[in-house]
C-alpha positions as CSV (number, residue, x, y, z in Angstrom):
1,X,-8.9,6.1,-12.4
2,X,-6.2,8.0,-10.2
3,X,-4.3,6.3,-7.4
4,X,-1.1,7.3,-5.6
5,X,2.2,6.1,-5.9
6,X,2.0,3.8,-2.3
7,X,-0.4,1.7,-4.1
8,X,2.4,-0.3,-5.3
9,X,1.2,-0.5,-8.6
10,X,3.8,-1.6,-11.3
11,X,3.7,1.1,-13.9
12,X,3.5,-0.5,-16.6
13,X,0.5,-2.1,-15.2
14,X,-1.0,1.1,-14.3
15,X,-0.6,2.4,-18.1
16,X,-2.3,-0.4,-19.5
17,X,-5.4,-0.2,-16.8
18,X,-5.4,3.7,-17.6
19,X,-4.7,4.5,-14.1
20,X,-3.1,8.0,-13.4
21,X,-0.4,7.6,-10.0
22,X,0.2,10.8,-8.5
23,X,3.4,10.4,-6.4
24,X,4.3,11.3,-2.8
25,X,7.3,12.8,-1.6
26,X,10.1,11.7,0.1
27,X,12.8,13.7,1.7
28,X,16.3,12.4,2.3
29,X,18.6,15.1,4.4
30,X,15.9,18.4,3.5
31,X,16.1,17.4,0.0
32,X,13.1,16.4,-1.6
33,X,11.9,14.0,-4.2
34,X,9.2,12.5,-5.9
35,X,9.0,8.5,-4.7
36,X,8.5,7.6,-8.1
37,X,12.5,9.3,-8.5
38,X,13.6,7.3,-5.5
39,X,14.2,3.7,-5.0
40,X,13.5,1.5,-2.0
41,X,16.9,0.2,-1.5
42,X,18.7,3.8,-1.2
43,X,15.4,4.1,1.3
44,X,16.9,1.1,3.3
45,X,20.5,2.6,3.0
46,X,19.6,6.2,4.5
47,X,17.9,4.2,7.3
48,X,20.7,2.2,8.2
49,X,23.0,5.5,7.8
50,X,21.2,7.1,10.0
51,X,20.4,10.4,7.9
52,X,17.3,12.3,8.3
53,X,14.7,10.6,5.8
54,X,10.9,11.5,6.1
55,X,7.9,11.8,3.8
56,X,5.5,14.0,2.5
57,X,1.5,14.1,0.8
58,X,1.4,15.6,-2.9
59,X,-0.1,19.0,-2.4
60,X,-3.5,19.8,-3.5
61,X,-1.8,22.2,-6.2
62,X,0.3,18.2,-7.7
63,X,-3.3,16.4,-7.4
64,X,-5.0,19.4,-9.4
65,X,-2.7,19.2,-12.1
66,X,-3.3,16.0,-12.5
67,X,-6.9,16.1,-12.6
68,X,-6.6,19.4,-15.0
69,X,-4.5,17.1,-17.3
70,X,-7.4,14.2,-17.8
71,X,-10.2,16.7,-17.8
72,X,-8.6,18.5,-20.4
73,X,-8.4,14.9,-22.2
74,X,-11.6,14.4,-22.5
75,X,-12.6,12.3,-19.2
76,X,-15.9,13.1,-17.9
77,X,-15.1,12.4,-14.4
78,X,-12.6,10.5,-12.1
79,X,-12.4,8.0,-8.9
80,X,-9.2,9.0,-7.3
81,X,-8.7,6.2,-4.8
82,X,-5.8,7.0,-2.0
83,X,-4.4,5.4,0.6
84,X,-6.1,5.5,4.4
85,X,-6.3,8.7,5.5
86,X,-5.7,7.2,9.2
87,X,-2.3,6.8,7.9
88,X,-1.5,9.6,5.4
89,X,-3.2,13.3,4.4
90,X,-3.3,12.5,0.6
91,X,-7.0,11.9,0.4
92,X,-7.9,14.9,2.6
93,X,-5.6,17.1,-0.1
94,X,-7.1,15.6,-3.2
95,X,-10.4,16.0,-1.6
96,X,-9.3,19.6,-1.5
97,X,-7.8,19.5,-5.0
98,X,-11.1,17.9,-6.0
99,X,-12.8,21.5,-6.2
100,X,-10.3,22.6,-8.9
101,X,-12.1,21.2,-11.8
102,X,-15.4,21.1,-13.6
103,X,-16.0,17.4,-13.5
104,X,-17.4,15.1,-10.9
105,X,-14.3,13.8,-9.1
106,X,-15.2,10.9,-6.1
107,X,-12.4,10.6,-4.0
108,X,-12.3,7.1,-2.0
109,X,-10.2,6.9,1.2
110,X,-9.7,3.0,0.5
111,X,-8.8,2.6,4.5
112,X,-5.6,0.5,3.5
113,X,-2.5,0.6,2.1
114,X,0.2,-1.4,-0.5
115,X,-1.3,-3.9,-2.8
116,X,-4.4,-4.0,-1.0
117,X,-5.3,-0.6,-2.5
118,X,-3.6,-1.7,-5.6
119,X,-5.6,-4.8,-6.6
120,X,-8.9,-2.8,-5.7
121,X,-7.7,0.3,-8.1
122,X,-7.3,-2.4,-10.8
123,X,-10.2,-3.8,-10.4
124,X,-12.1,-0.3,-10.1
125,X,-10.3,0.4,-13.5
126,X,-11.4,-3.0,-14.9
127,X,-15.5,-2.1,-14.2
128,X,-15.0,1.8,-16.0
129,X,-13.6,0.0,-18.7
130,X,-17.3,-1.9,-19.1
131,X,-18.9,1.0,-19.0
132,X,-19.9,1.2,-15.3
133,X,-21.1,4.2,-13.7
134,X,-18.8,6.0,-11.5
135,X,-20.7,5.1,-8.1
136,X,-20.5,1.6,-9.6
137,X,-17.1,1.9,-9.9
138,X,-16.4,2.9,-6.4
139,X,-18.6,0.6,-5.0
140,X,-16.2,-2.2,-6.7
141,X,-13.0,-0.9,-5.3
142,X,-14.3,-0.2,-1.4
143,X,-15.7,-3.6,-1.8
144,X,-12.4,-5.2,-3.0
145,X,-9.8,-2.8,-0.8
146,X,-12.7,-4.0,2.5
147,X,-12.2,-7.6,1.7
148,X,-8.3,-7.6,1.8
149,X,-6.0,-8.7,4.2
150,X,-2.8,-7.5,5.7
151,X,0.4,-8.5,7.6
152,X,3.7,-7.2,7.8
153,X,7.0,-8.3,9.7
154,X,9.2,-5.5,10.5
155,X,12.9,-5.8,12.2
156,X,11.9,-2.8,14.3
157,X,9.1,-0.8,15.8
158,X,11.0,2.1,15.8
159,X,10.6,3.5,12.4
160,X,6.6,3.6,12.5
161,X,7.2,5.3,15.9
162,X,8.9,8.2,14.6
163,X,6.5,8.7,12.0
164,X,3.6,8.7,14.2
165,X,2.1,5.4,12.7
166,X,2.2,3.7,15.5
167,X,1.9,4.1,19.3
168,X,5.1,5.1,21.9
169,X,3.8,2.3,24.3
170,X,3.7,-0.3,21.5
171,X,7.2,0.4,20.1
172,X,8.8,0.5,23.5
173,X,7.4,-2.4,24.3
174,X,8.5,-4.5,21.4
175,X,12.5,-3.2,21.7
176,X,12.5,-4.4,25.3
177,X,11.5,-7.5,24.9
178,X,13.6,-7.6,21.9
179,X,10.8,-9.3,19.6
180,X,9.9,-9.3,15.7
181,X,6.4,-7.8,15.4
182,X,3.7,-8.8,13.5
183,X,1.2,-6.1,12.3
184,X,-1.8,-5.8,10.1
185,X,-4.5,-3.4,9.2
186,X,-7.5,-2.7,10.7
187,X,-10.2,-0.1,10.7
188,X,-7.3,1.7,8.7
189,X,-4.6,2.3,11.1
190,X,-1.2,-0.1,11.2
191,X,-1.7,-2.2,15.0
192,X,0.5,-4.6,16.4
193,X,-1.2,-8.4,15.9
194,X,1.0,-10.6,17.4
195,X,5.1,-10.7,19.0
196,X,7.4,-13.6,17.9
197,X,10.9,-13.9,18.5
198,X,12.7,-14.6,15.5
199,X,12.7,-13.3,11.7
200,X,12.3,-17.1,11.1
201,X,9.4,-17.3,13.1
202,X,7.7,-14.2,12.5
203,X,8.1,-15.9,8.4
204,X,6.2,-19.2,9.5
205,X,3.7,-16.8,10.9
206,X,2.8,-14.8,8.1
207,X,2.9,-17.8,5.7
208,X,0.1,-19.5,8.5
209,X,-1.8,-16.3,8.5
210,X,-1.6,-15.9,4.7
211,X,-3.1,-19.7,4.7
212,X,-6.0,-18.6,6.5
213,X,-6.8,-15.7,4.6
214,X,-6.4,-17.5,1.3
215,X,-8.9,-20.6,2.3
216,X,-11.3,-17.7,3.3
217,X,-11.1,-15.8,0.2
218,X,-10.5,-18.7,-2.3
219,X,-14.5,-19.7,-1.2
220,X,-15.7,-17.2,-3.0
221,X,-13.1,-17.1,-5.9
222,X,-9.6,-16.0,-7.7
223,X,-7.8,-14.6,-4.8
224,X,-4.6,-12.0,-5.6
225,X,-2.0,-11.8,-3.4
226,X,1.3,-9.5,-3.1
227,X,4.5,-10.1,-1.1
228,X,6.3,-7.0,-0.4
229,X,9.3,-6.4,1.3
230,X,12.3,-3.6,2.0
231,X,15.8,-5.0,1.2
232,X,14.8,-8.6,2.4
233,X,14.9,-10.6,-1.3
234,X,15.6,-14.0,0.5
235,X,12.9,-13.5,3.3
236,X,9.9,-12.5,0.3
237,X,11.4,-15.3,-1.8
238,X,10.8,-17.6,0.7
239,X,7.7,-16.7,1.8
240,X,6.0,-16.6,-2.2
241,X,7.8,-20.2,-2.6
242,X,5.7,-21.6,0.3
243,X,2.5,-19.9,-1.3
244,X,3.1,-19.8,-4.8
245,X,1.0,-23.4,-5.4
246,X,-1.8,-22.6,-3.0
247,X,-2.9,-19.6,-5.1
248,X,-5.2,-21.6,-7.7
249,X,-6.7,-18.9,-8.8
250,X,-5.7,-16.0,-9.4
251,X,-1.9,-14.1,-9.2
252,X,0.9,-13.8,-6.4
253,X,3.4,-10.7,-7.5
254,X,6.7,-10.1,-5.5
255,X,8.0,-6.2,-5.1
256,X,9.9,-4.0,-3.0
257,X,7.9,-2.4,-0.9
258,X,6.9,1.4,-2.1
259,X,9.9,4.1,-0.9
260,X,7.2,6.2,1.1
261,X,5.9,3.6,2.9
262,X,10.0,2.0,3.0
263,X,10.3,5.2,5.5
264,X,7.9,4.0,8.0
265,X,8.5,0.4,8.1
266,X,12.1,-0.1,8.2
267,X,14.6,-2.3,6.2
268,X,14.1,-5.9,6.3
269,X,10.4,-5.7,6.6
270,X,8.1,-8.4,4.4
271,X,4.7,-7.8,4.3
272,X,1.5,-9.6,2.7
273,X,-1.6,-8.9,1.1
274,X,-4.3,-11.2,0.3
275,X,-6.9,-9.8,-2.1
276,X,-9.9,-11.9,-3.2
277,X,-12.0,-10.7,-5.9
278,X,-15.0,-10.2,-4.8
């Protein structure tokens, strides 16, 4: 299994599923790095500094090497599963990359992003493990990343506006009336859900939505869920303590949101994904 380093994925994790994270690139004042080199909280401190951060996709040349290395181990072919390619070019260059080696490579735009693309990876890794076929395999991950769900707070519009993630309208909107937005993920592009007016409200909100999402999910099973956030500790805190004995079955996990996606969503942001296992 290959992923990219917006999954979220805790490394360690990722080692012990046998899933390969190619990174993306983030560039603070020209200078470019792999996010795996960069950590969210100098993300949040460029921000607020007002220096020129922005991001990158891997080339096709980074994915190739990557699929060169676990051909040359001895795989006889890979799911690379990226985030939505609504949202970022990395599955249209490892589609490209794709042609660079001699065995069969499926590349899965997973239409999602964070955790929600993480949890489906895992499980996708879990299934090769049994010996699944590799069209089983993807089957299991578009199934899982389909049945997620998504919400983010963020302080500002402002930062997905000037990376294109969201619309001009939408953004302008929100700073005049001086709310705290609510987003999710749909058909997968990032779109505004619903306007409250305080960080303390827009927490009740996601903790409601999360609710929802859980009781759905839980009929059918262990449900996974992630709480990310950029340089908002107490806000994610608070958030997992109100969930933490809801989740039966199944995990919650608390992390900084990835640097990459950091860039787009702005410091203070907490987000939520709800993952059952289907």
């Amino acid at each position: 299994m290959v992923t990219d380093s917006t999954s979220s994925l805790d490394p360690a994790d990722a080692v012990r599923a046998d899933i390969s994270i190619i990174p993306l690139q983030v560039v603070i004042d020209d200078l470019s790095r792999p996010e795996s080199d960069v950590r969210p909280l100098e993300i949040a401190g460029a921000l607020r500094a007002g220096r020129r951060v922005s991001t990158s996709r891997p080339t096709p040349d980074v994915i190739g090497h990557t699929y060169a290395e676990l051909e040359a181990a001895g795989y006889d072919a890979i799911v690379s599963v990226h985030l939505s390619s609504k949202i970022s070019g990395t599955y249209g260059a490892a589609q490209v990359a794709a042609a660079s080696v001699h065995i069969p490579i499926i590349v899965v735009d997973s239409m999602t992003l964070a955790m929600a693309v993480g949890f489906a990876v895992l499980t996708g890794a879990e299934v090769a493990r049994s010996g699944a076929a590799p069209a089983e395999v993807v089957a299991q991950v578009r199934r899982r990343a389909a049945a997620a769900t998504t919400y983010f707070y963020v302080d500002s519009l402002e930062y997905l506006r000037r990376g294109g993630r969201i619309g001009t309208a939408a953004a302008m909107l929100g700073s005049a009336l001086a709310v705290k937005p609510l987003l999710t993920v749909t058909d997968g592009e990032i779109r505004p859900y619903e306007r409250v007016r305080t960080e303390s409200k827009a927490l009740a909100r996601l903790e409601e939505l999360s609710l929802d999402a859980l009781a759905r999910g839980a009929s059918n099973g262990a449900v996974d869920v992630a709480v990310h956030h950029l340089d908002n500790p107490d806000g994610a805190r608070r958030l997992v303590e109100r969930l933490q004995d809801r989740v039966l079955t199944g995990s919650v996990v608390i992390s900084e949101v990835s640097a990459v996606l950091g860039v787009h969503v702005g410091p203070g942001t907490v987000g939520i994904v709800v993952s059952p296992r289907v």
